[in-house]
Jmol script that loads the backbone (N, CA, C; Angstrom):
load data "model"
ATOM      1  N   UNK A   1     -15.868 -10.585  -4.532  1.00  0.00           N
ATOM      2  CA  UNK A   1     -14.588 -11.243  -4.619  1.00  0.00           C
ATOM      3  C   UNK A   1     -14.810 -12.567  -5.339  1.00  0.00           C
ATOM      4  N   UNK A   2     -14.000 -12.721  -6.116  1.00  0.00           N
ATOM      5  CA  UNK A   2     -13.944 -14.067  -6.937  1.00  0.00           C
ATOM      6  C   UNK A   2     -13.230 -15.055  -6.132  1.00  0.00           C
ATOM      7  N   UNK A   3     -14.096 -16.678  -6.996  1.00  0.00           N
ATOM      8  CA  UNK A   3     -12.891 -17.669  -6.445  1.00  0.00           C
ATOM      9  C   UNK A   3     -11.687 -17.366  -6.652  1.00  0.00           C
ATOM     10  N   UNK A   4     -11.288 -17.114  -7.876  1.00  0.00           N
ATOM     11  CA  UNK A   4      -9.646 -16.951  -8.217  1.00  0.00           C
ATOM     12  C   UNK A   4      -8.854 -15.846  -6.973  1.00  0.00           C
ATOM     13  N   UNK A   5      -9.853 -14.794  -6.625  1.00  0.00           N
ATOM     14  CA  UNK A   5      -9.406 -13.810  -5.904  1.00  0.00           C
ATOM     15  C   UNK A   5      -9.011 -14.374  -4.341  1.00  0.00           C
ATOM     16  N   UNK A   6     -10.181 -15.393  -4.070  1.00  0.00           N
ATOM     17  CA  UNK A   6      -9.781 -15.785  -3.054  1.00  0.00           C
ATOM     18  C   UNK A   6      -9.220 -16.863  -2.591  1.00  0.00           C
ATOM     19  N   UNK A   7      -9.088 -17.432  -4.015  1.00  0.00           N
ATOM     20  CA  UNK A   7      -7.711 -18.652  -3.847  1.00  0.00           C
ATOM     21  C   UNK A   7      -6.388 -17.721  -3.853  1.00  0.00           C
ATOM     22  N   UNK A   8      -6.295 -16.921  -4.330  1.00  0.00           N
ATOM     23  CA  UNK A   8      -4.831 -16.177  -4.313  1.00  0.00           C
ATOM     24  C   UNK A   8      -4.797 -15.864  -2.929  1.00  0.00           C
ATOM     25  N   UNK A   9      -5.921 -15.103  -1.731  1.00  0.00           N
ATOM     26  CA  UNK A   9      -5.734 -14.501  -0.975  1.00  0.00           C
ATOM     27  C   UNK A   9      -4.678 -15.713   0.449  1.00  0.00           C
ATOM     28  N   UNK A  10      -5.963 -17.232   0.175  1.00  0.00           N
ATOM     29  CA  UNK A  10      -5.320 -18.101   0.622  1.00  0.00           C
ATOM     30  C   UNK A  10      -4.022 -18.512   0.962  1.00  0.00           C
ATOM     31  N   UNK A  11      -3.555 -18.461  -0.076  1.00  0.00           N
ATOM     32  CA  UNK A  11      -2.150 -18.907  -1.043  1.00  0.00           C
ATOM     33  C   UNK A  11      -1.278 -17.805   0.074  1.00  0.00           C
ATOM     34  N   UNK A  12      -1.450 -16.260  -0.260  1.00  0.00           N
ATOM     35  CA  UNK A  12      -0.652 -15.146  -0.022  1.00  0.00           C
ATOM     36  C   UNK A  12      -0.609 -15.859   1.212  1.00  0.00           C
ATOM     37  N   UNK A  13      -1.514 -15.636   2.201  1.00  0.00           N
ATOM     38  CA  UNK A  13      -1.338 -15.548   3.910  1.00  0.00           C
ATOM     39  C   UNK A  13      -0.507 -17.072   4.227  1.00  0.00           C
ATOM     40  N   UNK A  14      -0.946 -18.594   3.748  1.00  0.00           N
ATOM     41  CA  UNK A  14      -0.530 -19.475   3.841  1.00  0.00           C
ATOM     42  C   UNK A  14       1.257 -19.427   3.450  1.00  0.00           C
ATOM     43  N   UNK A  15       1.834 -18.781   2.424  1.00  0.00           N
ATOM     44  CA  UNK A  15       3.216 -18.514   2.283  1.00  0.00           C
ATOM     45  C   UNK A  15       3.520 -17.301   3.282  1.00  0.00           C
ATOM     46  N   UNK A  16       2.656 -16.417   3.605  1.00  0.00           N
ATOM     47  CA  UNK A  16       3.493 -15.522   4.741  1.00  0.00           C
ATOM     48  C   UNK A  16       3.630 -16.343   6.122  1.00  0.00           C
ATOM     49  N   UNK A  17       2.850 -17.188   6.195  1.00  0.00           N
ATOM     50  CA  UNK A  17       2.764 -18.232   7.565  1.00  0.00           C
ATOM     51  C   UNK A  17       4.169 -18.709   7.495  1.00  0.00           C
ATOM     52  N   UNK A  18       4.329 -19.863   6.511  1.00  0.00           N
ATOM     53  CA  UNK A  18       5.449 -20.083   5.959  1.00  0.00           C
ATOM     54  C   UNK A  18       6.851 -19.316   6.076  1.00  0.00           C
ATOM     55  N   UNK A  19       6.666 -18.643   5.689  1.00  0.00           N
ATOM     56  CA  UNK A  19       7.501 -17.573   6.095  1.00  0.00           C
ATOM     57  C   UNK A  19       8.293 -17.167   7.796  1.00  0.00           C
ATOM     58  N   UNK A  20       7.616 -17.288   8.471  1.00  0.00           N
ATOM     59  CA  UNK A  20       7.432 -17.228   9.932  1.00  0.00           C
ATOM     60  C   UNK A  20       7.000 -16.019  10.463  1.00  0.00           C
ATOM     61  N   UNK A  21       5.641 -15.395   9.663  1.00  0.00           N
ATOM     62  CA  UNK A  21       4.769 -14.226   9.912  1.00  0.00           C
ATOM     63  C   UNK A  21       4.564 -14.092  11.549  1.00  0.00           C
ATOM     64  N   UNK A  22       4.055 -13.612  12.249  1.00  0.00           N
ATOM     65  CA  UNK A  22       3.674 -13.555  13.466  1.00  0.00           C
ATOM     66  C   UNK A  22       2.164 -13.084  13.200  1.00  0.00           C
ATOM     67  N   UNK A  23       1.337 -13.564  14.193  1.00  0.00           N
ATOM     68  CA  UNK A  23      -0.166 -13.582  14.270  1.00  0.00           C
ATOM     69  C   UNK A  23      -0.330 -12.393  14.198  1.00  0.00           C
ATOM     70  N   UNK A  24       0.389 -10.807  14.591  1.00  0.00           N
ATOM     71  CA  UNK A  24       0.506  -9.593  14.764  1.00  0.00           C
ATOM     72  C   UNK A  24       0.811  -9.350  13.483  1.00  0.00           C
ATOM     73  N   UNK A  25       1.816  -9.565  13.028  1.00  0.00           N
ATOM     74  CA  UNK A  25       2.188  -8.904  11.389  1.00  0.00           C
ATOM     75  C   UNK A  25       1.200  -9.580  10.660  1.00  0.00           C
ATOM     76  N   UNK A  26       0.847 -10.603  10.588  1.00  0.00           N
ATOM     77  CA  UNK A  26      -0.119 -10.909   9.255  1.00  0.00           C
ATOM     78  C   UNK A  26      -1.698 -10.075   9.793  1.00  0.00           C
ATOM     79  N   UNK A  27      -2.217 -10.382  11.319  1.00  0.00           N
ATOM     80  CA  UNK A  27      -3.328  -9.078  11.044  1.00  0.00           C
ATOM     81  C   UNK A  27      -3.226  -7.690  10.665  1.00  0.00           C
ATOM     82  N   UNK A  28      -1.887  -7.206  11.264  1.00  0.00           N
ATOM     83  CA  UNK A  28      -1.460  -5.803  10.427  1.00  0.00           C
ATOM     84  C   UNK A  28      -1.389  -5.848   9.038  1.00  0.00           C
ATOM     85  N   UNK A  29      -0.941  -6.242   8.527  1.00  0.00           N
ATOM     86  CA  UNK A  29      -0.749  -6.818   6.867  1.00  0.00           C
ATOM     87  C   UNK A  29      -2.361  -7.009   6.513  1.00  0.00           C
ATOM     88  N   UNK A  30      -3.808  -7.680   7.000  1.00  0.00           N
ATOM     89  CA  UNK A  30      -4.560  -7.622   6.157  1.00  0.00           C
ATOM     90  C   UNK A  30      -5.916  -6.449   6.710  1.00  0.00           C
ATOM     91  N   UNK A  31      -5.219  -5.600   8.168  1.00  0.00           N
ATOM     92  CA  UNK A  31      -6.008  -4.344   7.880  1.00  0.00           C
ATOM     93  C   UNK A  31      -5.314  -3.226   7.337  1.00  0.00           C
ATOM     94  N   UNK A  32      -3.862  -3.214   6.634  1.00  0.00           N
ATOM     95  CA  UNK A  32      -3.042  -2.646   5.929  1.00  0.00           C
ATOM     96  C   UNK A  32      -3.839  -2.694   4.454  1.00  0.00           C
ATOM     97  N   UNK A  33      -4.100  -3.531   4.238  1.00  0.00           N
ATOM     98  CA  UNK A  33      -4.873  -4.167   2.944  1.00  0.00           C
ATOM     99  C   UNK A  33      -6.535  -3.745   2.617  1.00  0.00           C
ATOM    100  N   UNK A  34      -7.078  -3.482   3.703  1.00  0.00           N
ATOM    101  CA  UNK A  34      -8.245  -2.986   3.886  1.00  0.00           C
ATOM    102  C   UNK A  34      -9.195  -4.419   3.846  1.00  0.00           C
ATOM    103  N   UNK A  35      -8.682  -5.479   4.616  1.00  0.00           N
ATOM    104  CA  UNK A  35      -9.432  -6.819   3.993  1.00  0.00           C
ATOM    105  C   UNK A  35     -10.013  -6.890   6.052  1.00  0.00           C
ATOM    106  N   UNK A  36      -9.452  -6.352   6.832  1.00  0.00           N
ATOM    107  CA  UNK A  36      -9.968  -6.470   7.979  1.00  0.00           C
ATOM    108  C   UNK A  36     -10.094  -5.045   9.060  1.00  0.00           C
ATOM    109  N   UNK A  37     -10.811  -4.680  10.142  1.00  0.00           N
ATOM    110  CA  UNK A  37     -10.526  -3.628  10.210  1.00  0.00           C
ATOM    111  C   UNK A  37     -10.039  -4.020  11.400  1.00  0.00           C
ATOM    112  N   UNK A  38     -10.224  -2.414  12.446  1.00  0.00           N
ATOM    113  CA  UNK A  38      -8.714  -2.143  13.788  1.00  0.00           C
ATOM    114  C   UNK A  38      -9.229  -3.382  14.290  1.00  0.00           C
ATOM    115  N   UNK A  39     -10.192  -3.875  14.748  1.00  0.00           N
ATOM    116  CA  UNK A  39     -10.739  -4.994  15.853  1.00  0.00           C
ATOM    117  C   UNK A  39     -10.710  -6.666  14.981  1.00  0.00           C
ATOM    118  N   UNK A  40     -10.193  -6.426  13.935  1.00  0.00           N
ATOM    119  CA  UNK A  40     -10.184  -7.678  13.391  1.00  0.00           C
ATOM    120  C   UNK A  40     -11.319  -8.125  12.651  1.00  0.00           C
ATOM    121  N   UNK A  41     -12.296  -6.872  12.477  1.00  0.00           N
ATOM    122  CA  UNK A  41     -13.192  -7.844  11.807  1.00  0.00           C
ATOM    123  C   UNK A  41     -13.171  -7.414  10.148  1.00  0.00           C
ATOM    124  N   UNK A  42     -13.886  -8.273   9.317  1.00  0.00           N
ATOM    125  CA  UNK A  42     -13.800  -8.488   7.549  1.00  0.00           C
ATOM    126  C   UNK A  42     -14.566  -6.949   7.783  1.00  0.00           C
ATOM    127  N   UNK A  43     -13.901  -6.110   6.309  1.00  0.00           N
ATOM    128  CA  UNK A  43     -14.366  -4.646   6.313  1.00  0.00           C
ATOM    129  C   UNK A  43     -15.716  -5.076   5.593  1.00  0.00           C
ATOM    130  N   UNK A  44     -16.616  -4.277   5.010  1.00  0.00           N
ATOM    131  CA  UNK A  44     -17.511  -4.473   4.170  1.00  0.00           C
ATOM    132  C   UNK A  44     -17.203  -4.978   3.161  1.00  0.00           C
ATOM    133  N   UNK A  45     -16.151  -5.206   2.303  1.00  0.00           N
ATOM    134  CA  UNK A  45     -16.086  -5.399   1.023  1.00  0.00           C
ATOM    135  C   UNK A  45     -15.448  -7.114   1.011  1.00  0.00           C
ATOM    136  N   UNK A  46     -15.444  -7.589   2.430  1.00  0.00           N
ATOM    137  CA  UNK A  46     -14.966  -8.760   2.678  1.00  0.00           C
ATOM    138  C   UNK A  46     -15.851  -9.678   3.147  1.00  0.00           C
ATOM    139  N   UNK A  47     -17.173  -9.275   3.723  1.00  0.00           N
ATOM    140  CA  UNK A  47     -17.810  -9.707   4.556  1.00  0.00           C
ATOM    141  C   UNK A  47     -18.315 -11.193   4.484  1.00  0.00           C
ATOM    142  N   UNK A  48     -18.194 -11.519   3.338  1.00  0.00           N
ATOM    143  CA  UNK A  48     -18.455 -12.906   2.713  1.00  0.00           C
ATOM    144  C   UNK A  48     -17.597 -13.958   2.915  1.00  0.00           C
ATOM    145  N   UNK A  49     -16.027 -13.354   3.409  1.00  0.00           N
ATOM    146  CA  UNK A  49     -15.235 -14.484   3.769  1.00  0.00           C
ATOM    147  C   UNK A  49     -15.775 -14.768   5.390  1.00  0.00           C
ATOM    148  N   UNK A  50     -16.745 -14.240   5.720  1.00  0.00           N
ATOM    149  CA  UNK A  50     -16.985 -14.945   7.203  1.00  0.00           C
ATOM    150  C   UNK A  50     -17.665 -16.338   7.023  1.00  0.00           C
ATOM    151  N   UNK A  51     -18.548 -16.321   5.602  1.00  0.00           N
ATOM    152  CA  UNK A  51     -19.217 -17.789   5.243  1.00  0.00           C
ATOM    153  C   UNK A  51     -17.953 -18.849   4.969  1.00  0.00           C
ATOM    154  N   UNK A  52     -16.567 -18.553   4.595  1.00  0.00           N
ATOM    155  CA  UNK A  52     -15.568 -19.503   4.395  1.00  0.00           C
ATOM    156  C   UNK A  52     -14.509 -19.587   5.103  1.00  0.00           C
ATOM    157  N   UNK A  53     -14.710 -18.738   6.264  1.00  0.00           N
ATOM    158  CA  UNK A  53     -13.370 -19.001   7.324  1.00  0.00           C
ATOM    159  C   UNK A  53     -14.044 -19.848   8.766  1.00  0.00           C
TER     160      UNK A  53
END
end "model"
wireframe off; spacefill off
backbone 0.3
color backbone group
C-alpha cells in the first residue's frame, strides 16, 4: 500500500466519521472492503497499517 493509498484511506473513514458513521458501520464497511477481517483484525494485505494505527 502506498502513501497516497493510505492518505486516501484516512481521508475516506475520517469523512464517514463526519458523516455520523457508527463504530459498527464503519468496521462493517472496512471488512466489506477486505481491509479488516470478522474479529477486526488488518487482513494480510493490510498488515502494515498496524505499524501506523
Amino acid at each position: 500500500m502506498s502513501e497516497k493509498d493510505l492518505k486516501e484511506l484516512m481521508n475516506l473513514v475520517k469523512q464517514e466519521l463526519k458523516n455520523g458513521v457508527t463504530k459498527e458501520e464503519a468496521l462493517r464497511s472496512l471488512v466489506s472492503a477486505g481491509i479488516l477481517d470478522d474479529e477486526g483484525h488488518y487482513t494480510k494485505t493490510y498488515k502494515e497499517l498496524d505499524t501506523v494505527s
